[in-house]
C-alpha positions as CSV (number, residue, x, y, z in Angstrom):
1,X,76.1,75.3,120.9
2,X,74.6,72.8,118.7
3,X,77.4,69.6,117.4
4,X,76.0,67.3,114.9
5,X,78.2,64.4,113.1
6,X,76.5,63.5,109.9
7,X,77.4,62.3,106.6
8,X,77.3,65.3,104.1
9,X,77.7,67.5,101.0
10,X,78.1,71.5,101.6
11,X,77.8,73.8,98.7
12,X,78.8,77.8,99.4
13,X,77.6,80.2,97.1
14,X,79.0,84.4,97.5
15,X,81.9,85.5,95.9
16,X,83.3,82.5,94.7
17,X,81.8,78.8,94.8
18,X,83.1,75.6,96.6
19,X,81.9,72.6,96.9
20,X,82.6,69.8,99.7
21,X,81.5,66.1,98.1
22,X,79.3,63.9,100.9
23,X,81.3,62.6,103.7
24,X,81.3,62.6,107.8
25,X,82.2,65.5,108.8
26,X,81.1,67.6,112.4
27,X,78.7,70.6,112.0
28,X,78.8,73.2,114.8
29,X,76.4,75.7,115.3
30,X,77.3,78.3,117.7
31,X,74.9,81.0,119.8
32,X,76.6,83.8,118.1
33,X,75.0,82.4,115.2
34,X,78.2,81.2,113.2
35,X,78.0,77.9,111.1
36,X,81.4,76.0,110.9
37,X,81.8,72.8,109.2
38,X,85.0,70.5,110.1
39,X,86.8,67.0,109.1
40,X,88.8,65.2,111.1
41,X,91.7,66.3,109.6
42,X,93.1,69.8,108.3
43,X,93.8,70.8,112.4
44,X,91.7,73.5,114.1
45,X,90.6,75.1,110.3
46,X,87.1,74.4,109.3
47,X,86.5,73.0,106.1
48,X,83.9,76.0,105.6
49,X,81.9,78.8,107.7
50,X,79.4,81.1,107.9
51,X,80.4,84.2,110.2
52,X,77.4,85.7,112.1
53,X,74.6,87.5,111.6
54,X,73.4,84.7,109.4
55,X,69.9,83.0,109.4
56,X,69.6,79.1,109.6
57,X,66.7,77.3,108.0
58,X,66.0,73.5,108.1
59,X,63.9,71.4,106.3
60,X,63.8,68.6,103.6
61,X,64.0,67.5,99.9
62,X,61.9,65.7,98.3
63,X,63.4,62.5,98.5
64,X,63.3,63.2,102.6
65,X,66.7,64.1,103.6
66,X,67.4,67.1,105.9
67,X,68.6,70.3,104.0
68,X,69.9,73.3,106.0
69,X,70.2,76.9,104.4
70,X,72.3,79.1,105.7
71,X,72.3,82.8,104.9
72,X,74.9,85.8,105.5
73,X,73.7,89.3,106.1
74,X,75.2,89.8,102.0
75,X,73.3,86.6,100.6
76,X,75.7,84.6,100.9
77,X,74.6,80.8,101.4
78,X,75.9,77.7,102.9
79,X,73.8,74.6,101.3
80,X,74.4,71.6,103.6
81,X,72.4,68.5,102.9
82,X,72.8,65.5,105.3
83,X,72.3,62.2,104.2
84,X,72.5,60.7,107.7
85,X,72.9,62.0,111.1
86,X,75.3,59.7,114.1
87,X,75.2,63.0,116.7
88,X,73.1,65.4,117.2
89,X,73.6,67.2,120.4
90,X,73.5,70.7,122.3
91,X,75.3,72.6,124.9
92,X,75.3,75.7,127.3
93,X,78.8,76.7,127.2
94,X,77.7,79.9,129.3
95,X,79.9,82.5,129.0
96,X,84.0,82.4,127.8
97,X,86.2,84.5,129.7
98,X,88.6,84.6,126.7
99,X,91.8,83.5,126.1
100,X,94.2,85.1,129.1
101,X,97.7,86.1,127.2
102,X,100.9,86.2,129.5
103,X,102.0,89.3,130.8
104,X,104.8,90.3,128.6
105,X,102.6,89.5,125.2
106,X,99.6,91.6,126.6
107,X,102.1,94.5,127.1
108,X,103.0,94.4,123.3
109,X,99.3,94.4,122.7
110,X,98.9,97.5,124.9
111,X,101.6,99.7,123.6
112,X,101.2,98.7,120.1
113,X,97.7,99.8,120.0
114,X,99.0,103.3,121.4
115,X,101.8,103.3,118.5
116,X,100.9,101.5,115.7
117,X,102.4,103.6,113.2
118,X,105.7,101.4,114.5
119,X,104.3,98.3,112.7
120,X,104.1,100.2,109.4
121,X,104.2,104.4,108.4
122,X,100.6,105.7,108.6
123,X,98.8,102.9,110.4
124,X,96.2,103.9,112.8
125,X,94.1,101.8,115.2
126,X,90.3,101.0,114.5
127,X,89.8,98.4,118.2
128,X,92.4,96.2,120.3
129,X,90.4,92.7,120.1
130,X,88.6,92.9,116.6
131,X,86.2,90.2,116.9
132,X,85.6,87.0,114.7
133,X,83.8,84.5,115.0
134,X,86.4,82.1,115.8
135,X,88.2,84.9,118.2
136,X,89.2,87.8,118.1
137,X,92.0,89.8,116.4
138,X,95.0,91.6,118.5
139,X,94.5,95.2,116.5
140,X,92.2,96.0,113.1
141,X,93.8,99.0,111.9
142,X,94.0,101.4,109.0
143,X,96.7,102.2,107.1
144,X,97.4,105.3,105.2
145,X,94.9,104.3,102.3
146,X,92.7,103.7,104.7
147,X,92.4,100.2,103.7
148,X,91.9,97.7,106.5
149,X,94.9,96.1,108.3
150,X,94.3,93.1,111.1
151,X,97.5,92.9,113.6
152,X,98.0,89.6,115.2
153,X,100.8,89.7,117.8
154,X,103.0,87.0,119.7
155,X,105.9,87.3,121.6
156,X,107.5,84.4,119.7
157,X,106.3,84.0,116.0
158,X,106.0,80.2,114.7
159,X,103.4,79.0,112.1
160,X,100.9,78.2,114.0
161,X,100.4,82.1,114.4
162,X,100.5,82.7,110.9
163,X,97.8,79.7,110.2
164,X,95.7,82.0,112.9
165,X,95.9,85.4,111.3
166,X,95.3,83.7,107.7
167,X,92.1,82.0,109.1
168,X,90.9,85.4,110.7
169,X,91.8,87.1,107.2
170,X,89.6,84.6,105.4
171,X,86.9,85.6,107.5
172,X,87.3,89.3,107.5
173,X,87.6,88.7,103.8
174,X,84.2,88.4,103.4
175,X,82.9,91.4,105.0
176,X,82.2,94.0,102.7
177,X,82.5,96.8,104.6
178,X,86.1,95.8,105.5
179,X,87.4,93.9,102.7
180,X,90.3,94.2,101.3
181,X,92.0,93.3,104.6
182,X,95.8,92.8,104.6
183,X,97.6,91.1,107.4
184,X,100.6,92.2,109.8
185,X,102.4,89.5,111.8
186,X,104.3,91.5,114.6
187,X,106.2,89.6,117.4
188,X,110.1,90.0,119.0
189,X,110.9,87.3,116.8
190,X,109.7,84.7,114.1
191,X,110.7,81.9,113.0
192,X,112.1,81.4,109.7
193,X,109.8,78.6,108.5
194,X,106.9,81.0,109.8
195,X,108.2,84.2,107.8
196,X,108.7,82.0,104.9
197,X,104.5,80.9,105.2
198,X,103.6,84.5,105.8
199,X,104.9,85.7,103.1
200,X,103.6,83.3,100.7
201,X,100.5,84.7,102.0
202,X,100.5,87.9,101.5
203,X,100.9,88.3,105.2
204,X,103.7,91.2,106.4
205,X,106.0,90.2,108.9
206,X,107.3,92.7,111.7
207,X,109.6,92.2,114.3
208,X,108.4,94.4,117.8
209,X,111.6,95.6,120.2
210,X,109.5,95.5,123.4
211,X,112.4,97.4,125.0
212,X,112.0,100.3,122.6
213,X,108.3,100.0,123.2
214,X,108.3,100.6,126.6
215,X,110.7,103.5,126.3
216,X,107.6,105.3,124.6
217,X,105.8,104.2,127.5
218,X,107.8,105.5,129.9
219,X,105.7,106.9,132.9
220,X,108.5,108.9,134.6
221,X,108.6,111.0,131.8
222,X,104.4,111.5,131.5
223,X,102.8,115.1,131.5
224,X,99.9,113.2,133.5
């Protein structure tokens, strides 16, 4: 993983068009070939990404300062031009063993990916652990559209959850072989100020009875 601080401007160009105006801000360019740009503010959410496959090419303007290009596998481009640079620095990180959920939210991962259809009528599973590039999601699913639906599941829902399945959303946004992609928000319970956020988003909020869940899970009463 490459970190650089540097004062900047970024300018994304696909299907839509934001601009960041120079400041410091930290560039991080990861080995799975992502490109995520942060401020110090704003929490964990970067300011702007690029998920991977996406080509990085560096090089300069005429009046000498550094310019890197970066492009998505749909031509979508990430213009960052650095006017200075305070860090510049890399890093093996070696491999992640991922994020280890407790045992009682792993089960709801587990049984829900065997019966989806309890989140919402028709929804089928695509993969448990869709990945991102900043993580991956609980379930990507179809509903009965077949229209793309990303799970994210907790066994307590606050906001921080629903700030984590709108970032993964964002991302999955801009693949066009998924997009549109809606978002579920499934735990035993949420929070009111969380189902209030969710909704705002377009996100759909389910509440999971583990109990019932496990009753459909019931080994004593298995075939095989």
């Amino acid at each position: 993983m490459r970190l650089v601080v540097a004062r900047c401007q970024v300018d994304y160009a696909g299907r839509l068009s934001a601009h960041l105006p120079m400041a410091t801000r930290v560039l991080m360019l990861k080995s799975d070939g992502s490109v995520l740009v942060h401020s110090d503010g704003g929490s964990y959410k970067p300011l702007n990404w690029m998920s991977p496959p996406c080509t990085v090419k560096e090089g300069t303007t005429e009046d000498g300062r550094v310019e890197w290009t970066v492009t998505s596998k749909t031509d979508d481009t990430l213009r960052i031009l650095v006017e200075e640079i305070f860090h510049d620095s890399t890093h093996d990180l070696g491999i992640d063993p991922g994020l280890q959920k407790d045992g009682v939210e792993k089960h709801l991962q587990e049984l829900l990916a065997e019966h989806p259809a309890t989140l919402a009528d028709g929804l089928t599973l695509v993969r448990r652990e869709y990945p991102t590039a900043i993580g991956p999601v609980d379930l990507m699913c179809r509903d009965a559209a077949g229209a793309s639906v990303a799970v994210e599941i907790k066994r307590r829902g606050d906001i921080d959850g629903v700030e984590q399945l709108t970032r993964y959303l964002e991302l999955l946004n801009r693949d066009p072989l998924l997009r549109p992609v809606r978002g579920i928000y499934a735990a035993q319970e949420i929070k009111p100020q969380a189902r209030v956020l969710a909704t705002d988003r377009g996100i759909v909020c389910a509440i999971v009875d583990y109990d019932s869940l496990r009753g459909m899970d019931d080994s004593e009463h298995r075939l095989f």
